[in-house]
N, C-alpha and C positions, 0 to 999 in steps of 0.2 A: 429425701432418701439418703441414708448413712453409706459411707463407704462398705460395710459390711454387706449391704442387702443391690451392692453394683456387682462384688462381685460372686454373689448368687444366682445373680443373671445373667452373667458371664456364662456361667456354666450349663445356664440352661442354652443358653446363647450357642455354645457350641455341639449342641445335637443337631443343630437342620444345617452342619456344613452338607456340602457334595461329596457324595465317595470319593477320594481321589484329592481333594480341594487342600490346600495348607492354609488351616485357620489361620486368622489373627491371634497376632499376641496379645496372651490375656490384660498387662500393663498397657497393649492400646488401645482396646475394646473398652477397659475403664477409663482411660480418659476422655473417650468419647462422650461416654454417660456422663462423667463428671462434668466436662464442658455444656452440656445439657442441662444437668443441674445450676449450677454457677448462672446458666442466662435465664434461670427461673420457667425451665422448663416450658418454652416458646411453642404457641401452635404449629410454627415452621418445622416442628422435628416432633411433633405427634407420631410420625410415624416408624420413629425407633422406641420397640419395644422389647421387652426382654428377650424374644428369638429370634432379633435381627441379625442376618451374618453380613455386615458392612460391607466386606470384599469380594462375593460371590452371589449373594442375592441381590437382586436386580427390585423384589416387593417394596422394598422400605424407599426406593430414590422419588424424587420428586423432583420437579425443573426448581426448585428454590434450595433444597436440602439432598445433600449427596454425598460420599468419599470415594475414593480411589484410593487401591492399594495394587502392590506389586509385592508379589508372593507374601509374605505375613507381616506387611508392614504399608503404613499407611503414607501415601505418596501426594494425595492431593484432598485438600476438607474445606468443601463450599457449604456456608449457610447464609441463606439470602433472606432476611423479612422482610413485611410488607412496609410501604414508604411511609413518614409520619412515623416512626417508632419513637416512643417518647422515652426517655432517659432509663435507664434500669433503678430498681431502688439505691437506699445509699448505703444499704449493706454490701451490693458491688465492689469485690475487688478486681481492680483491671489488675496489678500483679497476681494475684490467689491464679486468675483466668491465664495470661502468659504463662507460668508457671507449670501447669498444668499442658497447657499447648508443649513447651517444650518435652515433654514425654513423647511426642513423636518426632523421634528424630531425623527419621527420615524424608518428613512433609516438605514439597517442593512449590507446590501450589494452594495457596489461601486465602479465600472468601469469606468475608463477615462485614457484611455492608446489612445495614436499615436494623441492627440489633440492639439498640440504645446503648450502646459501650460508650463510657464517658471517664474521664480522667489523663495523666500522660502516661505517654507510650513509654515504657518501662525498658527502655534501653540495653538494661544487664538479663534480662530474659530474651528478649527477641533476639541478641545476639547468638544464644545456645544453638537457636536454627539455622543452623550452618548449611543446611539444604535449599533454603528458601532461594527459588526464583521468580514467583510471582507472587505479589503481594497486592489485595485490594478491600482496605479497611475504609471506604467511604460511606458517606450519610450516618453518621455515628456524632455524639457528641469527647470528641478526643481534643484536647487543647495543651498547652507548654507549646515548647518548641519540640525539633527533630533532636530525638536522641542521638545521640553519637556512637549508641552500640548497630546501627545500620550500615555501618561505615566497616564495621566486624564480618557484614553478609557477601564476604565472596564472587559469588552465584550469584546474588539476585541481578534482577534485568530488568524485573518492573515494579513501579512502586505508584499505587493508585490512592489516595485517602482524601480525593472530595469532599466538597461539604462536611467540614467537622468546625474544628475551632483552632487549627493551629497555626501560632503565631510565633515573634522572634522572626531574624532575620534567614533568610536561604542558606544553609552555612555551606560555608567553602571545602569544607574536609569530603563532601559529594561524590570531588575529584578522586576519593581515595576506593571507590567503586566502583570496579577495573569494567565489570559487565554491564553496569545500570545502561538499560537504552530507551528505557521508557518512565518518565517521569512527571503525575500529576498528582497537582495542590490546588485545583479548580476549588473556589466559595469557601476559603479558610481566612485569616486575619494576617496573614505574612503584612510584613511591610521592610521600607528600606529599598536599600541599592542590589542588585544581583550581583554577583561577586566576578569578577573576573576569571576565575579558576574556571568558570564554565566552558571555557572554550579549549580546556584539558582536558576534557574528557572525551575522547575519541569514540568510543562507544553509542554515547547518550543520542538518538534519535526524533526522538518524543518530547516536547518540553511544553506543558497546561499548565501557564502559572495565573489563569480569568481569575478575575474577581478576587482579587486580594489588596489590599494597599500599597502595593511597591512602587516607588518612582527613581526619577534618574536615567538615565542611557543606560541602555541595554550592552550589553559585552558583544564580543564577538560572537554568531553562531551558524558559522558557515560548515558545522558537522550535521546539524539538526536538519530536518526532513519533515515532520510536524510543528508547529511555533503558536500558540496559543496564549495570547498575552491580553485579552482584551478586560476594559472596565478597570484601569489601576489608573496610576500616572505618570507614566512612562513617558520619554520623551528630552527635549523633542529631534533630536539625532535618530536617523531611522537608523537599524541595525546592518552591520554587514550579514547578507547570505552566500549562501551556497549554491550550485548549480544547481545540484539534486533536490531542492526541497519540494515537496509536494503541496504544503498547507500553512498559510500567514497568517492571522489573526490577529489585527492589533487595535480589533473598533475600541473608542472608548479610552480614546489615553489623550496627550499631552505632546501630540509628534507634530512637527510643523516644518517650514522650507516646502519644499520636494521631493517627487517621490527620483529616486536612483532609476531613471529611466530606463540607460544603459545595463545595469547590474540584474534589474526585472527582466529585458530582453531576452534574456540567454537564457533564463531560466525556463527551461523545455517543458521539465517535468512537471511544473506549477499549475496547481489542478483549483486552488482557492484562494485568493486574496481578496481580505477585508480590511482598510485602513476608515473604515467610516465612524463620524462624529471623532476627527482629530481637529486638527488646525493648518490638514496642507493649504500651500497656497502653489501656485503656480501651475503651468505646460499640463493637462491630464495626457499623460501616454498611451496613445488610441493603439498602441501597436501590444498592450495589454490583452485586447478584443480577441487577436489575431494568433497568442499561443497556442501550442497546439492541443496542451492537456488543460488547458483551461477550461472548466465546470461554473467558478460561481464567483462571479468579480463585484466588490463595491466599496463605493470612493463617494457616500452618498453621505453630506451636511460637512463638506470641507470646503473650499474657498479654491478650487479648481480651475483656471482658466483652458482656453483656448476653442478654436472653430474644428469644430470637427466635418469630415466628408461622408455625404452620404452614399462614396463609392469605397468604405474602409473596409476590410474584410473581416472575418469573425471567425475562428475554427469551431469542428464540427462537433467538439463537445460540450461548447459555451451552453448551458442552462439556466442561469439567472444573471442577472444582471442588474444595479442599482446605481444610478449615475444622478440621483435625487438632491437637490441645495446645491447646488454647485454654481459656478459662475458659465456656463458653457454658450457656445455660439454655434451657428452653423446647421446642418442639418443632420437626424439621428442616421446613422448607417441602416443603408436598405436590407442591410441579413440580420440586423437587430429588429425593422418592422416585418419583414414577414419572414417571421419564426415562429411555426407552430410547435408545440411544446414548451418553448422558451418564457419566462417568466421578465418581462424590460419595464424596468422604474425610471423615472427619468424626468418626473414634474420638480418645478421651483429652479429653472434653469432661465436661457434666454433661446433655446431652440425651436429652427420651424419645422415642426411636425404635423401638422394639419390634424393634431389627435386633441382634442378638447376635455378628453374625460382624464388628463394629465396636464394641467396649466403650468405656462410660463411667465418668467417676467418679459415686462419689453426690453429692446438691446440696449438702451441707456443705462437702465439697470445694473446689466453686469459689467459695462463699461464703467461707470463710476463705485461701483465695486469694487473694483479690478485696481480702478488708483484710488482706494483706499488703503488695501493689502501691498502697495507697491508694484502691482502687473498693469501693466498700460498693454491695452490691446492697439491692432494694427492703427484701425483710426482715432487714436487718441496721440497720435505724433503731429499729427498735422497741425499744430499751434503756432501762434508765433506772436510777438509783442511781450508785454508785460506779463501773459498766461504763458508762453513759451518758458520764460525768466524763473517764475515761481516752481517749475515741473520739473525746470533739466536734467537735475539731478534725478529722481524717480524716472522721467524716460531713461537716459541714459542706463541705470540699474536697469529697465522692462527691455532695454533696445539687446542687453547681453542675455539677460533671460530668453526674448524670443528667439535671438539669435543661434542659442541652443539648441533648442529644439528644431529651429530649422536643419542643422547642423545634424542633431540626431535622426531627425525622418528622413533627409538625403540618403544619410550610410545606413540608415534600414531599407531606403527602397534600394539602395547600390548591395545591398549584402551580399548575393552571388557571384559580383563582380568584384567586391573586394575581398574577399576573403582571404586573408595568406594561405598558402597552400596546402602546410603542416599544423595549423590551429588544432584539429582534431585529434592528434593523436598525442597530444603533448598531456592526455589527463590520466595516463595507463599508472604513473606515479602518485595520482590521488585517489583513485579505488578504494573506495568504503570498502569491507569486509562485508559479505552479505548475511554471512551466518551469526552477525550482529544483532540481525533486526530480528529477533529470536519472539517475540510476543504475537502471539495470536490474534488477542484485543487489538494489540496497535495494530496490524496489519491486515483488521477485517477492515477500520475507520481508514484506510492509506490507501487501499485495493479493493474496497466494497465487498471486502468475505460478506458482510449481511445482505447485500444488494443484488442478488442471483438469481429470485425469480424459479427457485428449483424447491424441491421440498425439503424440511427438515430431516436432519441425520435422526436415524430411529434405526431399533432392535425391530427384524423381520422374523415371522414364524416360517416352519418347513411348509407348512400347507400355503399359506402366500405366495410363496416362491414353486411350489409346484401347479398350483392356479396358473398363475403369469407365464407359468412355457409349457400346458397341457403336460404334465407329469414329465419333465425333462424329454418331453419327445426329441428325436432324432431334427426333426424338422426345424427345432428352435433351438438346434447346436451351430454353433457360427467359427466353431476351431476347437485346438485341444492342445496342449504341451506336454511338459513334464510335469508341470502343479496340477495340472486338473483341464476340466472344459469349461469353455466361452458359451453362454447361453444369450438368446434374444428371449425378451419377453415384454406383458404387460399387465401391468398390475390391477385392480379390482377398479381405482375411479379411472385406468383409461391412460394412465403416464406412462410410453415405453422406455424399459428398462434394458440395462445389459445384464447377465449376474453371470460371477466366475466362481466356479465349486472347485475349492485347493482342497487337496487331502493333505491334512497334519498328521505329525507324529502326538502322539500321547503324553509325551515330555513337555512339549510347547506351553508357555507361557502368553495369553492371549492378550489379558488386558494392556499391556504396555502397545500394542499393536495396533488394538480397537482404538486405543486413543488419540493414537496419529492418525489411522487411518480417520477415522471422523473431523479432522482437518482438514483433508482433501480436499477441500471445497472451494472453486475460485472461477471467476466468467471465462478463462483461458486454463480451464484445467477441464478435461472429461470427470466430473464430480464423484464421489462418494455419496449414496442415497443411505447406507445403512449395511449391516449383516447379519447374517443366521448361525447359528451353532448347531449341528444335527448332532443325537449324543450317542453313545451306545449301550441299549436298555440295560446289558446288562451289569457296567460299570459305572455310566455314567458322566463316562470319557466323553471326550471330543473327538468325534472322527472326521467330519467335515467342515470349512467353514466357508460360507456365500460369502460372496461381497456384491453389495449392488450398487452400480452405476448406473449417471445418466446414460439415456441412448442417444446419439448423433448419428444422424443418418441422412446430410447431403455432401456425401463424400469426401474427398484430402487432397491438402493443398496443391499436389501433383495434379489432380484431377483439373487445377485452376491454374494450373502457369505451365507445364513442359506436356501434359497429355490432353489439355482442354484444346477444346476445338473454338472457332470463328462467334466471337458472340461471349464465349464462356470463359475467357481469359482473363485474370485481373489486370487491371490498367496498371500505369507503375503508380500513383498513387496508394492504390488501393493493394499491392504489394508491400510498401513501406508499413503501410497501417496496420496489416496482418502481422510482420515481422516483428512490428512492435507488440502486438499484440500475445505472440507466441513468445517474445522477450521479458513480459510480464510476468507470465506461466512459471516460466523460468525462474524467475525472481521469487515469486511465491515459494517455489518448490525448495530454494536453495534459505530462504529466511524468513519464511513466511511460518512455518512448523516449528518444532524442536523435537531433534537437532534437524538438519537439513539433510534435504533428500540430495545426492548427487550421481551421476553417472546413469543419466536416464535414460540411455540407449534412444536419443533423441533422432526419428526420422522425419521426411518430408512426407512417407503415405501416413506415418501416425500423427498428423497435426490434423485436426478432422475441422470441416465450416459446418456450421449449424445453418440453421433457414436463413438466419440475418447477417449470415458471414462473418462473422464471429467465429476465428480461429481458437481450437481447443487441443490443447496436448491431451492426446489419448492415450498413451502409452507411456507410464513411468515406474520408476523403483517403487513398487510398495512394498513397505517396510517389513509385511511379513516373509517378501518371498528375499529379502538380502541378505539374510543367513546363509540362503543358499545360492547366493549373486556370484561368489570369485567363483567356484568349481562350471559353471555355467559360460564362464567368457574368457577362454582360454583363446585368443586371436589367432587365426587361421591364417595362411599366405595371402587366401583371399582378401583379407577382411580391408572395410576401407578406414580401420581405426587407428589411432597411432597407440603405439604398445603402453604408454603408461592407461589406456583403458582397461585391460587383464588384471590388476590386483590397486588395491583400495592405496590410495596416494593422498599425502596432503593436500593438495591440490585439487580436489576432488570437483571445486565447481568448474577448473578449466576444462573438466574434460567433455563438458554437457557443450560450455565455448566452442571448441573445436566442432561438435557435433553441428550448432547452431550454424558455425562458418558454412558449412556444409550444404548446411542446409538455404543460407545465404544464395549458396553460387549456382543455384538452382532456379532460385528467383530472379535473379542477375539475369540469366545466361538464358534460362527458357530451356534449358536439353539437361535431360535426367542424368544425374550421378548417380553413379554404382560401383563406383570402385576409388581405391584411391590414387590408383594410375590417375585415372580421371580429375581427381581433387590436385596432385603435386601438376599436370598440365596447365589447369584453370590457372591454379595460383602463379606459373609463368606468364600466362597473359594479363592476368592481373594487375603484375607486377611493370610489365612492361608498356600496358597501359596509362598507368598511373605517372608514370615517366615522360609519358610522350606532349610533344607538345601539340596544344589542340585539342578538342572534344573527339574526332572523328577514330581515334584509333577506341577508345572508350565507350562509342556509341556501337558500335561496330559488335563488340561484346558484348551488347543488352540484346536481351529478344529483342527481336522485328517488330514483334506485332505491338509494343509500345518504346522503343526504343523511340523514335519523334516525336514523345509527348516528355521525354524525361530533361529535366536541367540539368547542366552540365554540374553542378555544384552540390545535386543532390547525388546524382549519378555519382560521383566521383566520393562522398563523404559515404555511401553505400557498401564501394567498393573496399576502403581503406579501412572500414569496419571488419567487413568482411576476410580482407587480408589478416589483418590481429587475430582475428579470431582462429586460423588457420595456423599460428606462429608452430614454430615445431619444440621450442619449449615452453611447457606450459606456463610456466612463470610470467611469459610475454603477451599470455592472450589478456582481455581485458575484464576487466569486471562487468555483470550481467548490467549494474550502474551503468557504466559507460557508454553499453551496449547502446542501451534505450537512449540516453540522452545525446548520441550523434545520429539513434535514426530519427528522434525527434527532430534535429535539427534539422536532416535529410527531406522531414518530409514539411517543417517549414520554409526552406528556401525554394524546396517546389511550388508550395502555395506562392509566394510572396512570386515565382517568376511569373504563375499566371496571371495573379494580379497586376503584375506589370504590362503584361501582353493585351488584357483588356481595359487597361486604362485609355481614356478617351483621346490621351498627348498621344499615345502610341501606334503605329502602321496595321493596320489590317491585316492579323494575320494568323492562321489556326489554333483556336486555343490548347493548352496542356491540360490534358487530364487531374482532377485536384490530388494533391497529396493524400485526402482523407474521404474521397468517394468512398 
C-alpha cells in the first residue's frame, strides 16, 4: 500500500469520529498505517482497518494490539505478536521503522516485543523521542550494542529488550539517565565487567542483567530493590546491598566465601533470595528462615555447612524453600515440616528428617566435605597426634569461621536487648524518593499487582451496572457527596461490587484518567474493577462516569483495635502486620502509578479488612476527582490536619505520613482519634515515654488488651515511627520506605522475643502473641 492510498484512508478514517471527539492528526494516523506496513502487515493488527479511529474507538483494540492517545496525539502504542516470531524479511529497515516512530512525538509509552525486528537500535532516531518513558522491545532479534542516543531520553524510566542479541559491554554513560529505574537485558550476549558508575545512579531500582556473559564483581548496589543477575559469571565477592531490597537473584554464577550474614539480617524487606549453583561455602544463616517478607529462599548445590535446629523459626510468608546439595546437619525446622502450602527441598544433605522420599548423605559425608572446602565441623576438632599436626591450620581457619557465627546467632538471639536505642531513626537521611519507582511492570513483579485474585480491569455497559444494583434502587445506595452516589451492587456471575456514579463536565478529558485509574490495582488498595460512560443520545457527550470497585465488607480497622469488643481485637502482632500492610498501599499509591497519587485523606474507618484480614485502603485520591481536590479541603479549626494539607505542596507524600502517624496512634493506644487536640497530646506522651527509663511508662500507653504480649523493642521502634511520622514539618517525617522497614523490624524482634520465651533453656512463661498472626 503506497503512501498515497494511507492517506485516503485517513480520510475515510475520520468519518466514524464521535461528535464532540478531537480526531487524530492526520500525520499520526498515517504513521500508524505506515508502521503497519513496514512490519508486513502482521495478523496482530488485522484489525486496523481503514475506519479505525485509534483514540476514540474502543472496536479495533485487542489485549495484543492497541494506542492511546490524549486529545489528538498519540501517547502510548503496544503491539505484541505471537512468541516464535521469526526475523522480518531483509527488505526490513530498522531505521525506515524508528523513523517513522519518531513522527509521534508525543509517544510515552512503547511495546514491540515477538515482531521479528532485527538489526541495531538506531540511536540518532530513538533519541527524537524525547517523551519516551517506557520502553519494551524484547523477544526481537535486535543486536550491536546500546546506542548512546538513549542516554539523549530524559524521561525514560524503563527500558526492557530481553531476549534479542545485544551485546558489547554495559556502558557507563547509563549514569547520565537521570530517571531510568528500571533496567532489563535478560537472554542477550552482554559480556564483561559492570561498570562502576552503577552505583550513581540514584534512581535505577530494577536491575535483570540473567543470562548474559558478564563476569567480575559486581559494583555496589545498595539503591537497587530488584537485582537479577543469574547464569553469567559473576563473582566471586558477593555484592554490597541495601536495606530496602526486595529481590536477589544471583543462581548460576561464580560467588564463593560466605554469604554477609549480618548485611542479609537487616534486610526486612527481602521477599527472594536465590544464591543456588554458586561456590558458597561456609555457616548457612538459618536466621534467612526467620525474615519477615521472606517468600522464596534457595542456597540449593552450594557447599553450605552447619547444624541446624529443629526449633528455628520461619516467618509467615516463607513459601518455598530449597536447601538441596548442601553440606547441612542437624535437624530440618519443625515450621519447615509442617507447612501446608509451603513447597521444602532439602535432599543431598546430611539431615535427620525421618522423610525418605528426599534422601541424605550419612554425617561423615558432609563432615569430610566440610574439610575438603576448608570448614571443619564441631567434631572434627577433636584430633590429636600427627592428624592434629597435618589440620591445625585448616581447624584453626574452621575454629574462626565457626566462631562467627556463634558470635552472630548470639547478637541475633540478644537483638532486643541490644539494640542502641537511636539505630532507627538514623535512616530519615537515606529515603529513596518514592515517586522513583514510576513503572507499573516493575512494581506489579515487587508487589504482586498480578497476584490479586480479583478480576480483570474491563470497559462495563449501563445495563451491567443497572443489573447489579436493580436499576440504581435506593436501597443499593450506600452515601452520596458532591461527585455523585456510592452504590452497592452485584454483578451477573455473583462478585459484589461497589460503583461510584461522578457527574462530568462535557469538557473533561477521560482517557488520561481511565488510565490511572485501571492501575488502581493492589492486595492493600480497595481495587479498580473497571468503568462506564453513560453518553447523551443527543450529542454524544459524556455525562456520567461509573467506576467499579472491589466490595469489602468485614468492616475497619477501628472496628479491630479502639471499638472491637473481647475476642475481636487485633493482638499486637497482628496490628504490626496490618500497619504494614496499609504502609504498602501507601507505597503503591505514592510510586507504584504515574505520576503518584498523594494526599489521600487517609483514615482509620477507611482502611477496610476483607475475610482474611487483609487490610485495604478504601478511600483515596482518584485521579479524576483532584481537579477538583484544593477547592474541597479548605482546613476548618476543626480539622485534625496540619495546614500544609489545604493546597498541593512539594511534599505531597509527607502529608499521607502524618495522616498514617495518625493513624498509628490509634493502634498504639487502643482509643480513637478525632481531633488533633487529641494527636499534639498523644505525641506528649509519646515523647515522654520514649525518654523514660524502663518499658513500664511505654507499656502503660499500649492498649490493655494486648499491651503484655508486646516487646519492649518492638513496642518502642512502633512508637518512634510513629513519632516521625507526626513531625510538624514535613521535611522530617519519613519516607513510606522507612516506614515499612522499622515496622518490619518491629515486628521481627516481636517474633524473635517469642521465640526466645519458648525456647526450651528458658522459664515457663506466657507466650507473646507472633508478630504475624
Amino acid at each position: 500500500m503506497g503512501d498515497h492510498a494511507l492517506l485516503i484512508l485517513l480520510s475515510v478514517a475520520s468519518l466514524s469520529l464521535l461528535p464532540g471527539a478531537m480526531p487524530l492528526q492526520p500525520s499520526q494516523a498515517w504513521s500508524l498505517f505506515k508502521l503497519r506496513q513496514l512490519l508486513g502487515d502482521p495478523p496482530v493488527l488485522g484489525t486496523w482497518r481503514n475506519y479505525t479511529d485509534f483514540c476514540y474507538g474502543g472496536d479495533y483494540k485487542t489485549a495484543s494490539a492497541f494506542v492511546e492517545c490524549y486529545e489528538d496525539s498519540v501517547t502510548q502504542l503496544h503491539i505484541m505478536g505471537e512468541p516464535g516470531a521469526r526475523p522480518l524479511p531483509t527488505t526490513f529497515s530498522i531505521d525506515a521503522f524508528f523513523t517513522t516512530l519518531s513522527r509521534l512525538p508525543d509517544l510515552k509509552v512503547l511495546t514491540l516485543t515477538n515482531l521479528g525486528l532485527w538489526g541495531p537500535l538506531p540511536g540518532g532516531k530513538i533519541s527524537r523521542l524525547q517523551k519516551l518513558e517506557i520502553v519494551n522491545v524484547s523477544s526481537n532479534y535486535l543486536y550491536g550494542e546500546l546506542p548512546r542516543g538513549l542516554s539523549q531520553l530524559g524521561s525514560l524510566q524503563t527500558l526492557v529488550a530481553d531476549h534479542n542479541m545485544l551485546g558489547g559491554k554495559l556502558p557507563g554513560w547509563l549514569k547520565d539517565m537521570p530517571l531510568l529505574a528500571v533496567l532489563s537485558l535478560r537472554n542477550n550476549t552482554l559480556q564483561g565487567t559492570l561498570p562502576e558508575s552503577l552505583k550513581d545512579m540514584p534512581s535505577l531500582r530494577s536491575l535483570v542483567l540473567a543470562s548474559n556473559n558478564l563476569s567480575g564483581n559486581l559494583p555496589e548496589l545498595s539503591n537497587l530493590q530488584v537485582i537479577d543477575m543469574a547464569n553469567n559469571a559473576l563473582g566471586p565477592k558477593f555484592p554490597r546491598l541495601g536495606r530496602k531490597v526486595a529481590s536477589v537473584v544471583l543462581a548460576g554464577n561464580k560467588f564463593s566465601d560466605g554469604l554477609p550474614a549480618d548485611m542479609l539480617a537487616s534486610c526486612y524487606l527481602l521477599e527472594r533470595l536465590d544464591v543456588s549453583g554458586n561456590r558458597f561455602v561456609g555457616p548457612f544463616p538459618a536466621a534467612l528462615l526467620s525474615l519477615p517478607s521472606m517468600e522464596y529462599l534457595s542456597i540449593a548445590g552450594n557447599r553450605f555447612t552447619g547444624r541446624l535446629s529443629g526449633n528455628a523459626s520461619c516467618g509467615e510468608n516463607l513459601r518455598f524453600v530449597d536447601l538441596s546439595s548442601n553440606l547441612l546437619t542437624g535437624s530440618l525446622p519443625g515450621c519447615l515440616l509442617a507447612a501446608p502450602g509451603k513447597t521444602v527441598l532439602f535432599s543431598a544433605n546430611c539431615l535427620s528428617t525421618g522423610d525418605d522420599s528426599q534422601s541424605q548423605h550419612p554425617s561423615p559425608f558432609c563432615r569430610n566435605q566440610a574439610l575438603a572446602v576448608g570448614i571443619v565441623p564441631e567434631q572434627g576438632r577433636k584430633k590429636s597426634g600427627a592428624k592434629a599436626g597435618v589440620v591445625a591450620v585448616i581447624v584453626l581457619v574452621g575454629a574462626l569461621v565457626v566462631s562467627a557465627a556463634v558470635v552472630f546467632v548470639v547478637r541475633k538471639a540478644r537483638l532486643p536487648k541490644a539494640r542502641p536505642a537511636r539505630r532507627l531513626v538514623e535512616h530519615a537521611s537515606s529515603a529513596y524518593p518514592s515517586n522513583l519507582l514510576a513503572d507499573a511492570r516493575y512494581i506489579s513483579q515487587t508487589v504482586k499487582l498480578g497476584a490479586l485474585g480479583i478480576p480483570a480491569y474491563r470497559s462495563f455497559s449501563l445495563v451491567e451496572l443497572e443489573a447489579a444494583t436493580d436499576n440504581f434502587q435506593v436501597s443499593s445506595l450506600m452515601g452520596q457527596d458532591a461527585h455523585g452516589q456510592m452504590y452497592r451492587g452485584r454483578l451477573s456471575n455473583g462478585t459484589p461490587v461497589t460503583i461510584r456514579s461522578l457527574k462530568v463536565n462535557k469538557s473533561q478529558s477521560f482517557t488520561r484518567h481511565i488510565e490511572m485509574i485501571s492501575k488502581l490495582r493492589h492486595r492493600h488498595l480497595v481495587s479498580a474493577l473497571g468503568h462506564c460512560f453513560q453518553y447523551n443520545l443527543d450529542d454524544s457527550t459524556v455525562t456520567h462516569l461509573y467506576l467499579v470497585f472491589e466490595y469489602v465488607h468485614n468492616g475497619n480497622l477501628r472496628g479491630r483495635i479502639s471499638q472491637g469488643t473481647e475476642g475481636r481485637k487485633l493482638s499486637w502482632g497482628q496490628r504490626i502486620s496490618t500497619a504494614i500492610g496499609v504502609a504498602k498501599g501507601i507505597q503503591f499509591l505514592h510510586g507504584g502509578i504515574i505520576p503518584g497519587l498523594f494526599a489521600n485523606n487517609l483514615k482509620i474507618t477507611n482502611i477496610l479488612m476483607d475475610q482474611n484480614q487483609v487490610p485495604k485502603i478504601g478511600s483515596y485520591n482518584i485521579p479524576i476527582l483532584s481537579e477538583t481536590m484544593k477547592s474541597e479541603m479548605q482546613g476548618g479549626a476543626g480539622s485534625k490536619y496540619p495546614p500544609d494539607r489545604i493546597c498541593r505542596v512539594p511534599n505531597g507524600d509527607k502529608i499521607d505520613m502524618y495522616d498514617f502517624g495518625v493513624i498509628l496512634l490509634e493502634v498504639i493506644s487502643g482509643r480513637p482519634i478525632s481531633s488533633l487536640y487529641e494527636v499534639e497530646m498523644m505525641k506528649e506522651q509519646l515523647q515522654s515515654a520514649l525518654t523514660a527509663q524502663g518499658p513500664s511508662k511505654r507499656s502503660n500507653l499500649v492498649d490493655p488488651a494486648v499491651s503484655k504480649a508486646c516487646s519492649d523493642d518492638s513496642m518502642r521502634t512502633v512508637m518512634e515511627i510513629c513519632l516521625r511520622c507526626l513531625a510538624k514539618e514535613p521535611t522530617q517525617r519519613p519516607s513510606v520506605e522507612d516506614v515499612l522497614w522499622n515496622l518490619q523490624f518491629a515486628a521481627q524482634v516481636q517474633d524473635d522475643s517469642r521465640s526466645s520465651e519458648e525456647s526450651p533453656l528458658s522459664p515457663s512463661q506466657p507466650h507473646a502473641q507472633s508478630a504475624h498472626d
